[in-house]
N, C-alpha and C positions, 0 to 999 in steps of 0.2 A: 920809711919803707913800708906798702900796703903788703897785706896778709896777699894769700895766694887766691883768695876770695875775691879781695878787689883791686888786683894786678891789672886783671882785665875790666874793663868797664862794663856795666852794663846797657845793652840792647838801648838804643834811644826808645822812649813809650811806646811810639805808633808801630814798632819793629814787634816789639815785646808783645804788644798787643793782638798783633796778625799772628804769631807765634800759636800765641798758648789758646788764642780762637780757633786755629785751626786745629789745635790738639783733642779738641773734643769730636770733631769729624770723622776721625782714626780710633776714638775708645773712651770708655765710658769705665764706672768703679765699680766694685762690689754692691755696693752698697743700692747705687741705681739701680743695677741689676736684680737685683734683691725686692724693692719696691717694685717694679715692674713686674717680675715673678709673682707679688699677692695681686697685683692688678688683671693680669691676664695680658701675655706681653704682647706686644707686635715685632717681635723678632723670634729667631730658631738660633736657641742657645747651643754651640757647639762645643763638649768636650773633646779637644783632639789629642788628650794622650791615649796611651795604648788600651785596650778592653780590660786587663788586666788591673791598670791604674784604676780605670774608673770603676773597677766594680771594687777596690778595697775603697772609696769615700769619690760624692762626686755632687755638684750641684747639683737638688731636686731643679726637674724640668729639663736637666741636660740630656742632650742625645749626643752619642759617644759615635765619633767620625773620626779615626787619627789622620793627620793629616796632609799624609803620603796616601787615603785613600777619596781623597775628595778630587773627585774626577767629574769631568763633565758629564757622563752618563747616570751618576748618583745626583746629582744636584736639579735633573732634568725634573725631580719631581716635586720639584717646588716653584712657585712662580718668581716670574725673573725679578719683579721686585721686591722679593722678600729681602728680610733684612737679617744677616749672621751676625751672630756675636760670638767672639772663639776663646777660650782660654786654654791653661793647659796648667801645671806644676804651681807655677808663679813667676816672679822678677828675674830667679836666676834660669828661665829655661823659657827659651826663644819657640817651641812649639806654636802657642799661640800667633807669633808671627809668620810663623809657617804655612800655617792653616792658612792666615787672612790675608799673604800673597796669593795662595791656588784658589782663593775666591774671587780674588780681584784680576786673578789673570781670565776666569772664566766669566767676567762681569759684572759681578755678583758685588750688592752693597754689602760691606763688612766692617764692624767693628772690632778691637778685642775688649776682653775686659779685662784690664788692667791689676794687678795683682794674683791674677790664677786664684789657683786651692790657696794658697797661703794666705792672699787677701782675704779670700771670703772667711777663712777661718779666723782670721785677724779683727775682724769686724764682730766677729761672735756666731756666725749664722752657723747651721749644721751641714753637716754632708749627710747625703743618703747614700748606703751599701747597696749592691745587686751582684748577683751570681756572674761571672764572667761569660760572655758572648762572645764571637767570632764578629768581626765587625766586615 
């Protein structure tokens, strides 16, 4: 009797393959993210939990957009191929897919980064504090 593991089979290679290639199209880790950040990035990191969140810990470099406010008139100020990258909490809080629907409904290339605050914390990096804003 196979465990519950391998009950199912898995994905024939070339499936598997297309799969988890594609996965990198839709998001990227901390950790990238991170590198990129000392490099000087070519994307607009966005935090889209609340102002309140991100001013008690937040990625340096992030700009705090929640993301019920990412509207077409806000984004008009960025060129259309910029490239977002969204997080938000982490794994257990769907935000970040939030965000990186209203960006793809308005056009807009978008990633998330995968893991949120929890990854980046998980990896070791710090967060930076700021006074809360009205976003």
């Amino acid at each position: 009797m196979p465990t519950s593991v391998a009950a199912i089979p898995a994905a024939p290679s070339v499936l598997a393959r297309e799969h988890f290639a594609a996965q990198f199209a839709f998001e990227t880790d901390c950790w990238d993210v991170h590198d990129a950040l000392s490099k000087g990035p070519d994307f607009v990191l966005l935090d889209v939990r609340s102002p309140a969140m991100f001013a008690r810990g937040h990625v340096p470099g992030a700009i705090n957009l929640p993301h019920g406010k990412i509207i077409r008139s806000r984004m008009e100020n960025y060129p259309a191929d910029t490239l977002f990258v969204t997080y938000c909490a982490g794994p257990h809080c769907n935000g970040a897919a939030r965000g990186a629907l209203r960006l793809a409904d308005l056009g807009r290339p978008v990633k998330i980064m995968a893991g949120g605050i929890t990854g980046w914390i998980d990896e070791g990096f710090e967060l930076e504090k700021s006074e809360e804003v009205a976003a």
